[in-house]
C-alpha positions in Angstrom: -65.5 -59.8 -50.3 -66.3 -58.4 -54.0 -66.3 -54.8 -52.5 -63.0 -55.7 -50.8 -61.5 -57.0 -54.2 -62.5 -54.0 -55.8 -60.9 -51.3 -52.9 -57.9 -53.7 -52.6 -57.3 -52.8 -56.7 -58.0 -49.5 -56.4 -55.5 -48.9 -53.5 -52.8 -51.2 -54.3 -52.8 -52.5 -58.4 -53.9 -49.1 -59.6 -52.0 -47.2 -57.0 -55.0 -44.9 -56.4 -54.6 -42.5 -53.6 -58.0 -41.9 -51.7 -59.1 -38.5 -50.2 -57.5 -38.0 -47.3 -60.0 -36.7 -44.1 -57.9 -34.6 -41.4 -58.1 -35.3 -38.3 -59.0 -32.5 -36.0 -57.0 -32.4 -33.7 -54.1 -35.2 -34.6 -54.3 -38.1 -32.6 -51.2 -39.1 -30.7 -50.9 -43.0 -30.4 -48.4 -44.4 -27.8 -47.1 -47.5 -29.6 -43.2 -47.8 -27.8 -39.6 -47.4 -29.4 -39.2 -50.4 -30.6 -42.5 -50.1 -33.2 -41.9 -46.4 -33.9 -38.5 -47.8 -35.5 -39.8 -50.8 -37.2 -42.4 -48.6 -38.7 -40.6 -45.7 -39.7 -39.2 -46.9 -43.3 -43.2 -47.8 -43.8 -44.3 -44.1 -43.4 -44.4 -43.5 -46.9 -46.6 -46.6 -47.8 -49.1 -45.2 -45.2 -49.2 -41.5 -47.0 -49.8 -43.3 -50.4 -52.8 -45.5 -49.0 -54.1 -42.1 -47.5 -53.3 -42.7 -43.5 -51.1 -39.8 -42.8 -48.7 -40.9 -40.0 -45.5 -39.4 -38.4 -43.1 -39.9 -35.5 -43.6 -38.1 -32.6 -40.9 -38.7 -30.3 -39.4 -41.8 -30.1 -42.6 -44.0 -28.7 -45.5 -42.2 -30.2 -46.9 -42.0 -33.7 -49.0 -39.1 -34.6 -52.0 -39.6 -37.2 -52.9 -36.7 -39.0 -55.6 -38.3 -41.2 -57.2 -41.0 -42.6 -58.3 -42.5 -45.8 -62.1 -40.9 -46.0 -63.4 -44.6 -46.2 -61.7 -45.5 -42.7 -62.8 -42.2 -41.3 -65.0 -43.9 -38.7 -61.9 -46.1 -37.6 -59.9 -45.4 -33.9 -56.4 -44.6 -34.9 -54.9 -46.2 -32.5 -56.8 -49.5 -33.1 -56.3 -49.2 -36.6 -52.5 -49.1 -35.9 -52.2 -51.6 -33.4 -53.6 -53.8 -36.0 -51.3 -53.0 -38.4 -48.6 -53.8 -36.3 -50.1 -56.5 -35.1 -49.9 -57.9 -38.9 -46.2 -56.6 -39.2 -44.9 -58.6 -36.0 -46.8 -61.8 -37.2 -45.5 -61.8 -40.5 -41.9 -61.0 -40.1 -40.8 -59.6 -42.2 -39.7 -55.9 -43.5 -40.5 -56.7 -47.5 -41.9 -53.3 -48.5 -44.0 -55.0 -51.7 -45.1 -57.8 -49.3 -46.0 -55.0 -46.6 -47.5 -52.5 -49.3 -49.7 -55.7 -50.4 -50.9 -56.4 -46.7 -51.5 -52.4 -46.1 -53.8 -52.4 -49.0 -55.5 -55.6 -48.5 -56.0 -55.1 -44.6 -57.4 -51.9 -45.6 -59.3 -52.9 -48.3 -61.4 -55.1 -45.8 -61.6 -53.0 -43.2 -63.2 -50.3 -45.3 -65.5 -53.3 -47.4 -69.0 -54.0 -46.8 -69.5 -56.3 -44.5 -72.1 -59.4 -45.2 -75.8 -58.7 -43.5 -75.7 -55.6 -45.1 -78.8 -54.6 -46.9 -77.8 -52.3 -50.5 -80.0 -50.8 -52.8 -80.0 -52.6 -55.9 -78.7 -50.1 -57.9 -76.2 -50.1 -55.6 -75.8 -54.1 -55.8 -75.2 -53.8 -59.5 -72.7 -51.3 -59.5 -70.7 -53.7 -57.1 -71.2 -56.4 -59.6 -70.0 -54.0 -62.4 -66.8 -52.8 -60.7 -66.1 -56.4 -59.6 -66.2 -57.7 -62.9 -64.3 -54.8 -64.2 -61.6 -55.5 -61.7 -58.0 -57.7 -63.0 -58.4 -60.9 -60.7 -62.5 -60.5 -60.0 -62.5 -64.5 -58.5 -60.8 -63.8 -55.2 -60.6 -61.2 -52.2 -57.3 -60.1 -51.4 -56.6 -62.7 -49.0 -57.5 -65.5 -51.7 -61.3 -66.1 -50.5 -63.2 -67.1 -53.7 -65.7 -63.9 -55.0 -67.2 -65.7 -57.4 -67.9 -69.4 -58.0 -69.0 -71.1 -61.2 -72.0 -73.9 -60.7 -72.5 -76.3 -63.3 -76.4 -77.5 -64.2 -74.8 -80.8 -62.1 -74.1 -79.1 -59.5 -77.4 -77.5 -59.1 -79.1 -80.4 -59.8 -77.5 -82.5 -57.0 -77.6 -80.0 -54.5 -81.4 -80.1 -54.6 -81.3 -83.6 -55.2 -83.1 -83.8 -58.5 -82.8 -84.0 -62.1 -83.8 -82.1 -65.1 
């Protein structure tokens, strides 16, 4: 969740374009009429959070690239989630949707837990998270980090000091 935090401020707060991986050839994802229209006004947002998406034709969404940490992603999964998000939220608010973009990409790109880092590596993390504006929660509002008094350690393991 700290690495998501820190991509989710990168892409969105700081409005940092990642590189941008072609993909050779362009992969043509069927997702009907009704989606290529409720997408289209969101084509932009895509571009600036580095998946590079037209129309093609008037069911079918062509991706050109990918951000280069969702370069091991399937388009077409990776767009049917973001629909997915779209049709369960409701709503057309382009912050609201630029917020979700980010974050949803954010944590699909993060390190996932059970994975082992280097500790140079580890503290690097820890540095960038504590650099970032709002280091206490993930995107979607998951605590990061959590303060533990002495009392709290102390009951926890059931003794005192």
């Amino acid at each position: 969740m700290a690495h998501e935090r820190i991509l989710y401020e990168r892409l969105f707060l700081r409005r940092h374009r990642p590189a941008v991986q072609p993909l050779l050839p362009p992969q043509v994802v069927k997702v009907g009429p009704a989606a290529v229209a409720r997408l289209g006004p969101f084509l932009d947002e895509f571009a600036q959070a580095g998946l590079e998406v037209e129309a093609f034709g008037e069911d079918a969404l062509v991706v050109r690239g990918l951000p280069d940490f969702l370069v091991e992603r399937d388009p077409q999964a990776l767009l049917e989630e973001l629909l997915e998000r779209l049709d369960t939220q409701g709503r057309l608010d382009l912050d609201a949707f630029r917020r979700e973009l980010n974050a949803e990409l954010s944590c699909k790109a993060a390190i996932k837990k059970h994975h082992r880092l280097p500790a140079e590596l580890a503290q690097r993390l820890v540095e960038d998270l504590l650099a970032c504006d709002v280091p206490h929660t993930c995107p979607h509002g998951r605590p990061v980090i959590k303060k533990l008094t002495r009392g709290d350690l102390e009951r926890s393991f059931g003794r005192r000091v």
